[in-house]
N, C-alpha and C positions, 0 to 999 in steps of 0.2 A: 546544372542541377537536374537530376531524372522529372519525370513526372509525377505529382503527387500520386500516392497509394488510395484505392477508392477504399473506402469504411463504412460499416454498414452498423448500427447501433441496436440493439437490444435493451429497452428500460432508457434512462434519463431524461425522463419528458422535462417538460419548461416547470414543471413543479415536484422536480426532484430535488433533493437534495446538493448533488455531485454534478448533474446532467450539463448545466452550463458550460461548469470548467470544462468538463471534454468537449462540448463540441469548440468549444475557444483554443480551447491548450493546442486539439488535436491538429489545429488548420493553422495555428500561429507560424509556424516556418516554410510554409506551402508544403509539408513532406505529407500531408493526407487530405482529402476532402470528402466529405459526407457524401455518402451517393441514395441510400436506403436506408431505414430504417422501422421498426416498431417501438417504439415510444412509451407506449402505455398501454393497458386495458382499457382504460377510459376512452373514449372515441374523439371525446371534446376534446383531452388533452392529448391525445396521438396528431390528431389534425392541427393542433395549431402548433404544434414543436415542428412537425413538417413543412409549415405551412412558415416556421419564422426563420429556418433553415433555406425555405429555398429550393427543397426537394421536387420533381418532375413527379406526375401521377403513376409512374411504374417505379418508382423509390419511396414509396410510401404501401406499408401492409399493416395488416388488420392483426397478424396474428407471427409469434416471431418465426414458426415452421415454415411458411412461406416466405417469409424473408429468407430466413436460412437456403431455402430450395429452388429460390426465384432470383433473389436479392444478387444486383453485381457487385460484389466485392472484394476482397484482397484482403480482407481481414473484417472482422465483427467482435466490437465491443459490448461485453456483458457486464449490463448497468443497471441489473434488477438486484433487490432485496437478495443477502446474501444465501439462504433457505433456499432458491429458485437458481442458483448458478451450478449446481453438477447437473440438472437435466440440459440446460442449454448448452454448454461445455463439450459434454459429451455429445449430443447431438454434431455441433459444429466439429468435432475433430473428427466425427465419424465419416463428416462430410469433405472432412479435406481440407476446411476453411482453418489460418490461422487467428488463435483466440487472443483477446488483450482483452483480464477479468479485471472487474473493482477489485479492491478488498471486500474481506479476506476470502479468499478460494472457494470454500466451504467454510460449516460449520464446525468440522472435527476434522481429526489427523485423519481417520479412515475413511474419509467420503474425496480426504485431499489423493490417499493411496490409491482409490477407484479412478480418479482424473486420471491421476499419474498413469496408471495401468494402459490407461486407452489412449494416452498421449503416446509412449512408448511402442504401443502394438499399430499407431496407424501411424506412427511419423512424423506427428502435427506439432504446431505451434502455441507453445502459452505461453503466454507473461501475465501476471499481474500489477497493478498500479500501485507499487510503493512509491507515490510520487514524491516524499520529502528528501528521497536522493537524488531529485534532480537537480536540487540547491545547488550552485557551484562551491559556495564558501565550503558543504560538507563533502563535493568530490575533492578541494584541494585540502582540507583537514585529512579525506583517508588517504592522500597520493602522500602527504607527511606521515600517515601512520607509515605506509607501507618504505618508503624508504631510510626509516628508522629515526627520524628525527624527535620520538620519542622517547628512545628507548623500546625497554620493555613495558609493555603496559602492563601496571597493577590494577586500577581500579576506572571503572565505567559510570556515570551516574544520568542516568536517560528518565526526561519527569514529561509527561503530557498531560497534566491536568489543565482541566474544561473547567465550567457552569452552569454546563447548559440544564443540566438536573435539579439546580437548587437556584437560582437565579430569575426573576417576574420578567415576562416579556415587556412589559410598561407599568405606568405609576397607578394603575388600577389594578396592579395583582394582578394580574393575567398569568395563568402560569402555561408555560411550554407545551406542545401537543406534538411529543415524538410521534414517528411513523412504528405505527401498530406490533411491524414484524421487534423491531427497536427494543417492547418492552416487555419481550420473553426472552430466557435465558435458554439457554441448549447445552448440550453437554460444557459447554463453557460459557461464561455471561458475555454478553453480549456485548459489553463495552470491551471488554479482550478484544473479539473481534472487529471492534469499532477503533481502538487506540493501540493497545499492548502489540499484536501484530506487526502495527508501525515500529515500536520499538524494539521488537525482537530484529526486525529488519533492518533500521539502520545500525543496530551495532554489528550482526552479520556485513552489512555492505564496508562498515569502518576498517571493519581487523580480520572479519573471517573467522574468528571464534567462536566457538560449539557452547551451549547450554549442558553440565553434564548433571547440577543439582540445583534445585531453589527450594527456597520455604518463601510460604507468602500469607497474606492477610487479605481477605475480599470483606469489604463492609458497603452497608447502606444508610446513605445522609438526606438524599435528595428528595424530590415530589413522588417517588414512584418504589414506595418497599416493596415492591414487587422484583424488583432488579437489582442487580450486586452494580453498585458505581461510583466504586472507589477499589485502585488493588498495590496494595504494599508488596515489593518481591526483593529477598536480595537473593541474587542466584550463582554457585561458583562455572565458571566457563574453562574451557580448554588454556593451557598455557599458565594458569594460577592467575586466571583476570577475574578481581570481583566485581559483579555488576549490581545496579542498584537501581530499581525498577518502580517511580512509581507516577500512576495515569488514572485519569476517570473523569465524573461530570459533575461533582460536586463541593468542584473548587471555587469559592468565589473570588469574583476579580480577575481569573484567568480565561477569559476568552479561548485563547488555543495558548498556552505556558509552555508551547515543548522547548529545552531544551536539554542540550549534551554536554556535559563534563569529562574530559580525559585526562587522565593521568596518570606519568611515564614513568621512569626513570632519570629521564633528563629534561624531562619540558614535561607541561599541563598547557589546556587548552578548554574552551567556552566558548560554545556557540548558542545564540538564543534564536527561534523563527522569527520573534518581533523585530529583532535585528537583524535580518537574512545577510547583510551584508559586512558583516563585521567577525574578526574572528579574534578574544584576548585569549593571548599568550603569553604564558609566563616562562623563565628558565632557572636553572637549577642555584642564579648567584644574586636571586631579590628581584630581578629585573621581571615588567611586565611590560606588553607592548597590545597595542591595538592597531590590527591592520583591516584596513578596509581595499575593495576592488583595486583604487586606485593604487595599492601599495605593490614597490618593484619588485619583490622578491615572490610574488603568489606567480604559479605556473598553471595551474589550471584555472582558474579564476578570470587570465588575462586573454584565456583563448578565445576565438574570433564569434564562437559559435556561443558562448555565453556575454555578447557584449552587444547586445541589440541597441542600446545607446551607453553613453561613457558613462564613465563615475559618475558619482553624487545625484543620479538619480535614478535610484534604485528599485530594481526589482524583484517578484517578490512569488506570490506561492503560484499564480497561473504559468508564470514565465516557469517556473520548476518543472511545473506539469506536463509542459509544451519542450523541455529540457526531455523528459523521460519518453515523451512521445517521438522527437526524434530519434533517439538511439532505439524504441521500438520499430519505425520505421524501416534505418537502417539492418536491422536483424530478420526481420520478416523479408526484406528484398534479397538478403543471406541466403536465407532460409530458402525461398522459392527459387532463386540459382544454384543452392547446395555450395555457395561458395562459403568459409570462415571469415568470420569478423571478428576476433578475440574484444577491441575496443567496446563495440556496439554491446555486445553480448555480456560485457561483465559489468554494466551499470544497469542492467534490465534482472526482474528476479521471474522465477521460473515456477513449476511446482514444486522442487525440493526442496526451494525457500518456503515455499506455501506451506510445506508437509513440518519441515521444522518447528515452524511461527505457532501451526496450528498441537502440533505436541508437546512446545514449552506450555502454551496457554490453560494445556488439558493438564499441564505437571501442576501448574498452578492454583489451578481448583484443584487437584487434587490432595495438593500441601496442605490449600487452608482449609479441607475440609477436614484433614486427618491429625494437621498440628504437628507433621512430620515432616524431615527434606524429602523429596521425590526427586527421581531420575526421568527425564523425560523419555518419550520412545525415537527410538534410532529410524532413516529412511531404509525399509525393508531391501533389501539387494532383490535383482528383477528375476523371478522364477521363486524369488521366497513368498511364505505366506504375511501379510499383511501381517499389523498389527493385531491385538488380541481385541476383538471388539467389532473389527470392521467386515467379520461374516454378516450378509443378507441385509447389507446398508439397502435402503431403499433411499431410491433418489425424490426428492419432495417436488409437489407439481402444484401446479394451480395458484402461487402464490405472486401479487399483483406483483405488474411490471413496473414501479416505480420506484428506485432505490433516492 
């Protein structure tokens, strides 16, 4: 096994959200190890994320320019509020460093097109962390898609509803105290960018099918009318697949509810996250089957690199995370030798999954604000002008480093 990749962090102090999982997921198969970072604005919480890490006093900075300028690494993780990720972005590909972003990229399609732009003119590396494809049960449901064991697929049904919006944090009413950036909306609401993204993504990683129309519904249930957090979408895609789209935080009961429905021509299928490890299948003569890891007939499920321990004890969203971290691993070591990895490279998403996710999301506010289908916007061919809108983007600064 090579030597781990050194990673230098950007944002997920110890009182982030997300920050945990990466530094868990990232070092779970020894393919990275933390070497630098910036953490936080905060000093208190910079120093002790460093300080729980393990970090040497030259992998520890105050501010992330000097990471980026100082910092040794082989790759830097951008884990600030999503608002604050094209200036660090750009910076790092300007610098050469390959990027691995949280969700979602940016804000809009036309700040994902300005990445895109700089990614392309200096050569660099991005991926973003759509980490619910690193599930094995959902890379062997799309290795089914794609060898036709479904047929043709007619209809898609992808649900990620939450509670975190309408739901007491204990039996005193307490209610929830999102992070500030959280509860303002930008050209699309913010829970797009928190959930819908995700599932623009995994039906892209499933079939490969294009968004060409949706109508949709954004409403407000939760603690904060200030925010759209709930979004109804049915959208038609490429091939005559309907999909059916719906996510937000003010589901009660549903902690994280994401799951997928498919179905074929000749088989249907169900995946839940609460069940990571389970996938029912049904076929076209009544029959229905549930197969778990341990079942003979899964091929990608059984491989060596998703079986950290045997059946029946199951693993679950870190182990995913640390799933997509090594296939980022392996694609940045690609990458830095210019050699191809088709394998590595087609379970990691890039920016023109970013630029898609983030043009269905804008079709989608656009729908429900006009009560019409909308066409989302197509990824610009390189030497065309962006999309209509993304003249004199300015990139947003100053905005804390704690995602």
């Amino acid at each position: 096994m090579p030597s781990p990749l050194r990673l230098g962090i950007i944002g997920g102090g110890l009182n982030s959200a997300i920050g945990r999982t990466h530094h868990i997921a990232s070092q779970m198969d020894n393919q990275w190890r933390i070497t630098c970072g910036c953490f936080s604005q905060q000093s208190d919480v910079n120093y002790a994320t460093a300080e729980a890490l393990g970090l040497p006093k030259d992998g520890r900075f105050t501010c992330w320019q000097s990471l980026l300028d100082h910092g040794r690494m082989d790759a830097v993780a951008v884990l600030t509020p999503t608002p604050a990720h094209p200036e660090m972005i750009h910076a790092a590909l300007e610098r050469g460093i390959p990027v691995i972003s949280e969700k979602s990229l940016a804000v809009s399609a036309a700040e994902v097109g300005l990445i895109r732009s700089t990614e392309k003119r200096t050569g660099g590396f991005l991926c973003v962390t759509f980490n619910y494809s690193g599930y094995p049960m959902i890379r062997e449901l799309r290795e089914w898609i794609q060898s036709g064991r479904f047929g043709r697929l007619l209809h898609i049904d992808a649900q990620m509803p939450q509670e975190a919006y309408i739901r007491y944090l204990n039996r005193h009413s307490a209610k929830p105290r999102p992070q500030a950036w959280r509860l303002r909306d930008y050209g699309v609401p913010t829970v797009s960018l928190d959930l819908g993204v995700h599932l623009h993504h995994l039906i892209d990683f499933l079939c490969g099918a294009k968004p060409t129309s949706v109508c949709a519904l954004q409403t407000t249930g939760g603690f904060f009318p200030e925010v759209i957090d709930a979004v109804e979408c049915l959208a038609q895609y490429s091939g005559g697949l309907t999909v059916r789209m719906q996510y937000g935080k003010c589901f009660l009961g549903q902690a994280n509810g994401l799951r997928v429905r498919i179905s074929g021509t000749e088989a249907a299928a169900e995946w839940h996250q609460m069940r990571p490890e389970e996938l029912l299948v049904a076929d076209k003569f009544g029959s229905s089957q549930l197969l778990t890891r341990a079942a003979c007939d899964l091929t990608v499920c059984s491989a060596e690199r998703y079986t950290r321990f045997k059946a029946g004890h199951p693993a679950g969203y870190i182990e995913a995370f640390a799933n997509y971290y090594a296939d980022v691993a392996a694609a940045v070591r690609c990458h830095t030798s210019q050699d191809d990895d088709s394998e590595s490279s087609c379970f990691i998403a890039g920016s023109d999954s970013a630029f898609e996710g983030l043009a269905m999301m804008e079709a989608i506010n656009r729908s429900s604000v006009t009560g019409k289908w909308v066409h989302p916007e197509r990824i610009p061919e390189d030497g065309k002008d962006l999309p209509e809108g993304s003249r004199g983007v300015q990139l947003r600064k100053n905005v804390t480093a704690a995602n």
